[in-house]
C-alpha positions as CSV (number, residue, x, y, z in Angstrom):
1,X,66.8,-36.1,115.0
2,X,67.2,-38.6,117.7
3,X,66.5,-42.5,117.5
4,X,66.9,-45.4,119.0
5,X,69.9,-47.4,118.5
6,X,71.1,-50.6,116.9
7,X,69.9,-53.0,119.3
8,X,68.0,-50.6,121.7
9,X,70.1,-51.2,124.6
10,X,72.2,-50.0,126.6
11,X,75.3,-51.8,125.1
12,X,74.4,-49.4,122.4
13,X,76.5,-47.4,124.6
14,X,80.3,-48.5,122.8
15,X,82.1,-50.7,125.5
16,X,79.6,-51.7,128.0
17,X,78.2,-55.6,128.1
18,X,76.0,-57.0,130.2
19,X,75.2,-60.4,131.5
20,X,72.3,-62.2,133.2
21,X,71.6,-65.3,135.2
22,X,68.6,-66.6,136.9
23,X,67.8,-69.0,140.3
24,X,64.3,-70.3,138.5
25,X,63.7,-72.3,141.7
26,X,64.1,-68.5,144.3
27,X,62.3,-66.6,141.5
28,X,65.4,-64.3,141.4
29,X,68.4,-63.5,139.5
30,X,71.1,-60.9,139.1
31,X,72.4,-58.8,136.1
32,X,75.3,-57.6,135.6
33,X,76.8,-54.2,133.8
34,X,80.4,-54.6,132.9
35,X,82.5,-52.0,131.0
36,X,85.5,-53.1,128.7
37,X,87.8,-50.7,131.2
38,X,87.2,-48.5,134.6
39,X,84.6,-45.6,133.1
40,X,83.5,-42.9,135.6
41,X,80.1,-43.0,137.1
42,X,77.8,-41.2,140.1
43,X,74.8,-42.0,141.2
44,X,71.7,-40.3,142.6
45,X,69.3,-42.4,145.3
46,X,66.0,-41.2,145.7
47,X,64.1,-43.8,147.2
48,X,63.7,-43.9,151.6
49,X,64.5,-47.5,151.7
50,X,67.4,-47.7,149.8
51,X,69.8,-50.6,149.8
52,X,73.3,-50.4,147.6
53,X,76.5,-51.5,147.8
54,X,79.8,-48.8,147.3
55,X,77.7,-45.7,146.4
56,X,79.5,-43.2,148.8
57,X,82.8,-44.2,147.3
58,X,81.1,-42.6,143.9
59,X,80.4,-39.1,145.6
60,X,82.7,-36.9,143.5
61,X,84.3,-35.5,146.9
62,X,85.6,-39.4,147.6
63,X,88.7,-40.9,146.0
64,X,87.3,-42.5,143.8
65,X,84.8,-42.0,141.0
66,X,85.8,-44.8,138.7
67,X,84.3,-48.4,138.2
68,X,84.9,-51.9,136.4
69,X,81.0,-53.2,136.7
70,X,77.6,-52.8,138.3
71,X,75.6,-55.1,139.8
72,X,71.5,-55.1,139.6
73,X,70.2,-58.4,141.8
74,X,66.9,-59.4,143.5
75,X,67.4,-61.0,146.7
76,X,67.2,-57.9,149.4
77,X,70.0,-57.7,151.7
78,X,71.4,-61.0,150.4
79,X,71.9,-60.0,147.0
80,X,74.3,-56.7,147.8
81,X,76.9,-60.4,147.9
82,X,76.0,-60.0,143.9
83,X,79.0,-57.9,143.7
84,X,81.2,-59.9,145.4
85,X,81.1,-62.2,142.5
86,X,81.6,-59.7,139.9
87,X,84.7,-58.5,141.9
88,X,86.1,-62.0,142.6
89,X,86.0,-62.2,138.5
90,X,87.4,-59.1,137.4
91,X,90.1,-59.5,139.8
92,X,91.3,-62.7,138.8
93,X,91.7,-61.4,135.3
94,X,93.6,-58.4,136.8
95,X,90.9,-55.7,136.2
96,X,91.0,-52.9,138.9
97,X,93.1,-51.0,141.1
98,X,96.7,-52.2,141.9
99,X,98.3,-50.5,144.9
100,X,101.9,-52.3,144.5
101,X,103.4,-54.4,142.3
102,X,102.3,-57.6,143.4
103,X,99.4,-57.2,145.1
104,X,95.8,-58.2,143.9
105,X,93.8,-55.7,141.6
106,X,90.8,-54.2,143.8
107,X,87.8,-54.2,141.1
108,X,84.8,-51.0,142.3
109,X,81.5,-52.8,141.9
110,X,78.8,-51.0,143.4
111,X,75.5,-52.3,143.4
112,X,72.1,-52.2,144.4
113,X,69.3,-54.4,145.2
114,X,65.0,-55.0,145.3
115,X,63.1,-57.1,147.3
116,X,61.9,-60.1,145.9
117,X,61.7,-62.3,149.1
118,X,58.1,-62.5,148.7
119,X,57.2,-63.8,145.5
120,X,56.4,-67.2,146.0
121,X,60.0,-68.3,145.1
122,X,61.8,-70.8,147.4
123,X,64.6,-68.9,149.5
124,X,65.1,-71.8,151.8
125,X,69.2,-70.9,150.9
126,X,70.3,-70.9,154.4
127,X,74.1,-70.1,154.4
128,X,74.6,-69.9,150.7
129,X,72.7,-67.8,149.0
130,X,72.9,-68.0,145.6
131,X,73.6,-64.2,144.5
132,X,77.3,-64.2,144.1
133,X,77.5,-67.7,142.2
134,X,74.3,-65.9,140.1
135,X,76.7,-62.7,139.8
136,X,79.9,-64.8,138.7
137,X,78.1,-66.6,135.7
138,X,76.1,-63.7,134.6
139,X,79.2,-61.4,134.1
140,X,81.1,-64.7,132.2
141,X,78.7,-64.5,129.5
142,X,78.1,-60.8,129.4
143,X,77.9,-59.4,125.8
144,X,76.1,-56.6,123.7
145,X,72.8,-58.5,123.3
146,X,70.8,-59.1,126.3
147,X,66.9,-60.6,126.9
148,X,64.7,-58.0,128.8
149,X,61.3,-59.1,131.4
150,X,62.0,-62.3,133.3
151,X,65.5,-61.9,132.8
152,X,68.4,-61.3,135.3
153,X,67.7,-59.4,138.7
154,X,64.1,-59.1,136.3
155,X,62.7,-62.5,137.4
156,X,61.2,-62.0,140.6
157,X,60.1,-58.7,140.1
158,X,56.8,-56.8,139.9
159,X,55.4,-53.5,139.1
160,X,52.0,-52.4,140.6
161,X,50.0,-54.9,140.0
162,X,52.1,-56.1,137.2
163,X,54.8,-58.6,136.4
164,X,58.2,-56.5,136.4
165,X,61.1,-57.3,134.6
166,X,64.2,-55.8,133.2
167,X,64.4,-53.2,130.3
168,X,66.5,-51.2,128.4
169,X,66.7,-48.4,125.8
170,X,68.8,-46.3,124.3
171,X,69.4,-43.0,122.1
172,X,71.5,-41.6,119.2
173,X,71.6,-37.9,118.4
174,X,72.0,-36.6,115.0
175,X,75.7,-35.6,116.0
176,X,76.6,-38.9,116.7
177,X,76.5,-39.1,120.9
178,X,74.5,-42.2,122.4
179,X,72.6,-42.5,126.0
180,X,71.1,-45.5,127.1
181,X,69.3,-47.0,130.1
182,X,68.9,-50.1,132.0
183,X,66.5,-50.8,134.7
184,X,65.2,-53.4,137.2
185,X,61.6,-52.6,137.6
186,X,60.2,-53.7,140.8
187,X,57.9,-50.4,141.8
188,X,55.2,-49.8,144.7
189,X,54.0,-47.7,141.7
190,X,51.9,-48.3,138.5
191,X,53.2,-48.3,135.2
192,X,49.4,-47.8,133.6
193,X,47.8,-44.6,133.3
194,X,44.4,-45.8,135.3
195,X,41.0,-47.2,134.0
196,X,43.5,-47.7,130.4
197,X,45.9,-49.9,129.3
198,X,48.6,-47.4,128.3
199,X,51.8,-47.0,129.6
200,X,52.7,-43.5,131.3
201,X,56.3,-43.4,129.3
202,X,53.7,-43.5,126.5
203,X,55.0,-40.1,124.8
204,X,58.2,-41.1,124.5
205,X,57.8,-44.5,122.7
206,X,60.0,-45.2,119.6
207,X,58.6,-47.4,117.6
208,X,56.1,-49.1,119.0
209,X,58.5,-50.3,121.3
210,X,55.6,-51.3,124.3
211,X,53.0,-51.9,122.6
212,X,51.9,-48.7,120.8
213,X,49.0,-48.2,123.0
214,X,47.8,-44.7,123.1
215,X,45.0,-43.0,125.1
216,X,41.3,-42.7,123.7
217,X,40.2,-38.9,122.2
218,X,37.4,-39.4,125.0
219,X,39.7,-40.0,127.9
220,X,38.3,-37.7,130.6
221,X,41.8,-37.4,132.5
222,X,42.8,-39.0,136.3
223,X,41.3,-38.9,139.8
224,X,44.2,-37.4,141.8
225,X,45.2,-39.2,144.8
226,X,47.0,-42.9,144.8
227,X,45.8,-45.2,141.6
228,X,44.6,-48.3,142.1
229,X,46.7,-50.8,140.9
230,X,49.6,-49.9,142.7
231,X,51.2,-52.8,144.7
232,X,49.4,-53.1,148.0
233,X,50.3,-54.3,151.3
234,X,54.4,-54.1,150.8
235,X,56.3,-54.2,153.5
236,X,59.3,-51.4,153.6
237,X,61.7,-52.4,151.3
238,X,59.6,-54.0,149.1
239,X,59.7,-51.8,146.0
240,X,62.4,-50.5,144.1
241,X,63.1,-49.8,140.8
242,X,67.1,-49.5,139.9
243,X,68.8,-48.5,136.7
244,X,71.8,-47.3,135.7
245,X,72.1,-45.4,132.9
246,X,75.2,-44.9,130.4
247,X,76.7,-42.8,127.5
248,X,79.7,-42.3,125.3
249,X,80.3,-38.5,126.3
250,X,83.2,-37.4,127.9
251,X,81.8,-36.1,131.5
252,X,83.1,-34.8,134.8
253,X,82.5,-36.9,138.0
254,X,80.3,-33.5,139.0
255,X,78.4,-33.7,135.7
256,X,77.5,-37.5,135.9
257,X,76.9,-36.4,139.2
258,X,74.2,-34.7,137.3
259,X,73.3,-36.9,134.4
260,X,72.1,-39.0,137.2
261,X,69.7,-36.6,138.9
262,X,68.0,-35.7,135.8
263,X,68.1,-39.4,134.6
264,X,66.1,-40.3,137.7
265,X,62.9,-38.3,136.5
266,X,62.4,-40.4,134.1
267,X,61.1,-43.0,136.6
268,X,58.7,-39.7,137.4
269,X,57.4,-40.5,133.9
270,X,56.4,-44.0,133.8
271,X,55.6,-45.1,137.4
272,X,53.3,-43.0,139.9
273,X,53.5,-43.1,142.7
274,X,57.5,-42.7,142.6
275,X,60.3,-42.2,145.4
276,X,58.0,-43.2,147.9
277,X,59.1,-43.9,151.4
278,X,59.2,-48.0,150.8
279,X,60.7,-47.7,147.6
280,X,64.5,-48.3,146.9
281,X,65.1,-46.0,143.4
282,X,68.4,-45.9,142.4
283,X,70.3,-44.5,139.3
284,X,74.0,-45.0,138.6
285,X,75.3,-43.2,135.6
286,X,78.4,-43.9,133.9
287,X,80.5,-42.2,130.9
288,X,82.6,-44.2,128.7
289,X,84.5,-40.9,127.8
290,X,84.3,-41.4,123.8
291,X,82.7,-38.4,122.4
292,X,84.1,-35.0,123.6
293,X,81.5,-32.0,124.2
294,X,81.9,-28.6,122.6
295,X,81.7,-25.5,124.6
296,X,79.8,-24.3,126.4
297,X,79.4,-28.1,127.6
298,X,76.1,-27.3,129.9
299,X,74.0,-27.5,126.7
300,X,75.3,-30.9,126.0
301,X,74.6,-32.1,129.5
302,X,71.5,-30.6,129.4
303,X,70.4,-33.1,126.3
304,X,72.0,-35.8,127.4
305,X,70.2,-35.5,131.1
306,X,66.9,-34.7,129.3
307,X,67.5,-38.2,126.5
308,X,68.8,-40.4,129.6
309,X,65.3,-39.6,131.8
310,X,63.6,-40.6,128.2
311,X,65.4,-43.4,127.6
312,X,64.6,-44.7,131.6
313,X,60.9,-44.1,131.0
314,X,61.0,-46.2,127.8
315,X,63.4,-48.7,129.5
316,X,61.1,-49.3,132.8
317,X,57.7,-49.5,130.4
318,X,59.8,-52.0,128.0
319,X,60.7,-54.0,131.1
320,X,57.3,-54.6,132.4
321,X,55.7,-54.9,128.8
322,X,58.4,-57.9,128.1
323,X,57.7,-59.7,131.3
324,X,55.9,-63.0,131.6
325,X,53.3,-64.2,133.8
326,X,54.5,-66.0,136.8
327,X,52.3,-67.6,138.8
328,X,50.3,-64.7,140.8
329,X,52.1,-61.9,139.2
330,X,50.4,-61.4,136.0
331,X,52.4,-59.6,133.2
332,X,50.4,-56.5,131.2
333,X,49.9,-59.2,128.5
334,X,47.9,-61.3,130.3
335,X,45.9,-58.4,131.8
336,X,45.2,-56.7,128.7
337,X,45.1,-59.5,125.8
């Protein structure tokens, strides 16, 4: 059997903390993924407006392939500077890459972004945006525990026609290896089945973990075609939903390579419609190397691929079922109390 963990987060994941701040006043924020030591990660990007921060440098034909933290910030363009905080902190403790004695560490911290710049929120910042100084006190009070909805990069965002937010989940097997998933969830997509009030990760809820909501026995199925409560009138760029997602198996750069690929279905399960051309979707997976896999390793890989798309299609209906009301973005709760 497989359940949730501990906290039902990501930091179920052994060694990985994460830390949140928020710009009330901009109606933005940043969160921040740190790992106790460099842990090898990939990513997959799926979305046609994309905008991240040091993914190529994670392809596993690149150098690379091995990172200190991950940034998840609202913001746009301006908030890829989310990293540069995180970096500026983990170097001056000495985390990252030394090329000589004496020279300074060189943290990886790649990162990726939504748009947010349209949510009412002042962004009057002119030169000094507040995404790095967001980035340096989230990642100073990282820990296991973390608040999910209007939290972090979660603030400003929105889902459909609902309030967005950050989420999490996570997985243990019966054997003892854990997956979990976090997620910024800022889609052109809806997370609601339509003409109901029931998520679409709705199958694969532990728990009651959203709600419990669960379709009617006279539910006479969907009109194909676009649903009507996705978010209208977005510019490109406007929609994204980013995650990363984690776990404590030993894997190759090629197989997180794929972890993230079949991780990245899981938005396929709780938003439609999905990799659109003005969304942004982005997965970063990591391993924190803990648990080693028997042979022949693909049937592992296979489980943990299949449990990380499960635990992002909990994490992204968890995020928006947390989230609050603010001001014209109305959370699920307020739509369906």
């Amino acid at each position: 059997m497989t359940k949730p963990g501990r906290r039902n987060l990501i930091t179920d994941v052994a060694g990985l903390h994460v830390g949140q701040a928020e710009d009330a006043r901009a109606c933005t924020g940043v969160t921040v993924l740190v790992a106790d030591k460099a842990v090898s990660a990939a990513v997959d990007v799926r979305g046609g407006a994309p905008g991240t921060r040091e993914t190529e440098a994670l392809d596993p034909t690149s150098l690379g392939g091995e990172i200190d933290a991950i940034t998840l910030a609202g913001g746009s363009v301006y908030g890829l500077d989310a990293a540069s905080g995180a970096v500026a902190w983990l170097g001056a403790r000495g985390r990252g890459f030394r090329f000589a004695p004496g020279t300074p560490s060189a943290p990886i911290v790649p990162g990726a972004i939504i748009f947010d710049l349209l949510n009412g929120g002042d962004k009057g910042w002119g030169e000094t945006p507040p995404y790095r100084a967001l980035a340096l006190d989230a990642i100073a009070k990282a820990s296991e525990g973390f608040a999910l909805g209007n939290h972090g990069a979660g603030l400003g965002a929105r889902a459909g026609l609902y309030k967005g937010g950050t989420g999490s989940a996570s997985a243990v097997t019966d054997d003892g290896m854990t997956v979990g998933a976090l997620v910024i969830v800022n889609s052109v997509g809806s997370p609601i089945i339509p003409n109901t009030d029931v998520f679409w990760a709705h199958p694969f809820e532990q728990d009651g973990e959203f709600g419990g909501k669960r379709l009617p026995a006279d539910f006479k199925g969907i009109d194909l075609g676009l649903p009507a409560d996705i978010k209208g009138g977005a510019p490109a760029s406007a929609n994204t939903t980013i995650a990363i997602v984690a776990t404590d198996a030993a894997l190759s750069r090629v197989e997180l390579k794929r972890l993230a690929i079949m991780a990245a279905d899981g938005m396929a399960r709780a938003l439609r419609p999905v990799h659109a051309p003005t969304d942004g979707d982005t997965v970063f997976a990591i391993s924190t190397a803990k648990q080693t896999l028997a042979e022949p390793r693909w049937r592992d890989i296979m489980r943990i691929g299949t449990l990380a798309a499960d635990c992002l299609a909990r994490a992204i209906a968890r995020g928006v079922y947390e989230a609050n009301t603010i001001g014209a973005m109305k959370s699920y709760k307020d739509i369906f109390r």
